[in-house]
Every structure is written in structure tokens, then in C-alpha cells.
C-alpha positions as CSV (number, residue, x, y, z in Angstrom):
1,X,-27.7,194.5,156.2
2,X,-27.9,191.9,153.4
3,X,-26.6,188.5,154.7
4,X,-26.6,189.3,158.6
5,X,-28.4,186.9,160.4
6,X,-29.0,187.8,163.9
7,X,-30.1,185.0,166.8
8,X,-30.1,185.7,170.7
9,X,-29.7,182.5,173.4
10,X,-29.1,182.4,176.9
11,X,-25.6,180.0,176.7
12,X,-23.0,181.3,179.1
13,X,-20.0,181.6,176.6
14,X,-16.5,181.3,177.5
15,X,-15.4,183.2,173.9
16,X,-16.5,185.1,170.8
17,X,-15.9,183.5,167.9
18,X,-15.7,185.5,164.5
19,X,-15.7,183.0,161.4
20,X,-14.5,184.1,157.8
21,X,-14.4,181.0,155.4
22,X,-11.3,179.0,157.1
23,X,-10.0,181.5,159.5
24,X,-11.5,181.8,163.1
25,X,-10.9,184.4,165.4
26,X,-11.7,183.1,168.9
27,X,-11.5,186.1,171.8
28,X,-11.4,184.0,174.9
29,X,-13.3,185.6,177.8
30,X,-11.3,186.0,180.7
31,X,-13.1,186.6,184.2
32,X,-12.9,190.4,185.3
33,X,-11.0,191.7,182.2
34,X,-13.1,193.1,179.4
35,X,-12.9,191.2,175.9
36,X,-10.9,194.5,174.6
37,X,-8.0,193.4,177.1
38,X,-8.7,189.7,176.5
39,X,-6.3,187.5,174.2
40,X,-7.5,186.7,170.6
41,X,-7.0,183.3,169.4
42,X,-6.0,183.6,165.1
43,X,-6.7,180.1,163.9
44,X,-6.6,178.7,160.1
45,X,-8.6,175.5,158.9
46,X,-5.5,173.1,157.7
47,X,-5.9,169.4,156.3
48,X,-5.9,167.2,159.7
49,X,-6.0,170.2,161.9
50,X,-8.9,169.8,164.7
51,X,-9.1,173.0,166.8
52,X,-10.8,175.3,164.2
53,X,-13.1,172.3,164.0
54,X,-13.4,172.1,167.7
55,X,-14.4,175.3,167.9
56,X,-17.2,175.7,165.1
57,X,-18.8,172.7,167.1
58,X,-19.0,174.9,170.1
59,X,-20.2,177.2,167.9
60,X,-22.6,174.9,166.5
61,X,-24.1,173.8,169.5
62,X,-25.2,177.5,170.9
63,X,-26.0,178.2,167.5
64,X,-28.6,175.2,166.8
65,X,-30.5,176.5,170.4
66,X,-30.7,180.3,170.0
67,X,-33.7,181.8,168.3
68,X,-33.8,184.3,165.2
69,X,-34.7,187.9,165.9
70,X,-37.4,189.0,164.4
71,X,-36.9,191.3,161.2
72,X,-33.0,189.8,160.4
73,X,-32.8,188.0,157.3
74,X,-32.6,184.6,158.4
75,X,-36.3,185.2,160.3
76,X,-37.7,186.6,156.7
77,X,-36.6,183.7,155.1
């Protein structure tokens, strides 16, 4: 699909996160319950807010170490 960038690492998450613009959906992974019956965190960017922030840093930092695969659009450049 145009757009779709697809990169694999090895980082042991503790959540999904979904970003669209300034909203963030963050499903927290909870040990022994599948992420279906796992909470979902709704966050919105505001002015002065910092845990939308806080969580595209975590996002960030798996991001910068995990690897493109091979045929997505961000590896055709």
C-alpha cells in the first residue's frame, strides 16, 4: 500500500501504539491477556500536555533501531 512503511526489531514492547496526526492510541500489553482483552489508552496532543509526547519518544526509540523490510516503501526509497 502507498505510504505503509513496514520495519521489524527485536524490542520487548510493553504496548502498541497507533498514531494519527495528534491522537495516539496506546494498547497497553498486559501479561497473560491477549491485546484484544487489554485496555486502550485514547490520548490527544494538547498545548503543555506531555504523555502523548512521552509516548512517541518510546516510540521513537524502537523505531530509530528496527530495520526496513525489504520491498515496503520506506526500503524503495
Amino acid at each position: 500500500m502507498p505510504g505503509v512503511h513496514i520495519h521489524l526489531h527485536s524490542t520487548t514492547l510493553y504496548s502498541s501504539i497507533y498514531r494519527f496526526d495528534d491522537v495516539l492510541l496506546a494498547n497497553t500489553h498486559v501479561f497473560g491477556a491477549p491485546a484484544a482483552q487489554s485496555p486502550v489508552i485514547h490520548l490527544q496532543r494538547i498545548p503543555g500536555g506531555r504523555l502523548f509526547d512521552h509516548y512517541m519518544s518510546s516510540f521513537d526509540r524502537v523505531y530509530s533501531g528496527s530495520v526496513p523490510v525489504e520491498g515496503s516503501v520506506a526500503h524503495r526509497g
